[in-house]
C-alpha positions in Angstrom: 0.0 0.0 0.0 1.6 3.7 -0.7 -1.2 6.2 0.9 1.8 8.2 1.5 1.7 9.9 5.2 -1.1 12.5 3.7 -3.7 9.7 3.8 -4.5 8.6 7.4 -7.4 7.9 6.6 -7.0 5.1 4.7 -4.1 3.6 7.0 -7.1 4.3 9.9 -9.8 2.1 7.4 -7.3 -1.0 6.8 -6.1 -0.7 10.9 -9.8 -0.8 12.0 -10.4 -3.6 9.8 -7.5 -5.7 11.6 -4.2 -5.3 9.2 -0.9 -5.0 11.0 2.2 -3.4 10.0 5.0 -5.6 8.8 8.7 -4.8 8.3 8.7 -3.7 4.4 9.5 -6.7 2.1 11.1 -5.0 -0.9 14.6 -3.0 0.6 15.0 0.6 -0.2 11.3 1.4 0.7 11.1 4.6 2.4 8.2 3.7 5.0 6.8 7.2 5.7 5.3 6.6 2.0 5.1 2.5 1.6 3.5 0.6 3.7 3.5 -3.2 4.4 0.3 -4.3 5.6 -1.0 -7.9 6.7 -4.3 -9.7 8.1 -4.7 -12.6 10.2 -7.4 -14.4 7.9 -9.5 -17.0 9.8 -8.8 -20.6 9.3 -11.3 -23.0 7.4 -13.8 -24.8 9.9 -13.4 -28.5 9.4 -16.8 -29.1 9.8 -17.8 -26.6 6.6 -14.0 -27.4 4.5 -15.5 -29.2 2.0 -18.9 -27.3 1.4 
């Protein structure tokens, strides 16, 4: 993501919906502009894996 530090409030919308900031994954990112995000996704139920 690259809102750049003018748009908090899209760095507010992806924090309220339970991303995370990472270390960057590509070096040479300046990280006041890029922005590595991730979300814990919910595991598959057994019970419903095959529906």
């Amino acid at each position: 993501m690259g809102p750049g530090v003018d748009n908090r409030a899209a760095l507010a919308f992806y924090y309220c919906e339970g991303y995370h900031p990472i270390p960057p994954y590509r070096p040479g990112r300046d990280p006041s502009i890029n922005r590595a995000l991730r979300k814990q996704l919910c595991p598959v139920r057994q019970d419903r894996a095959g529906y």
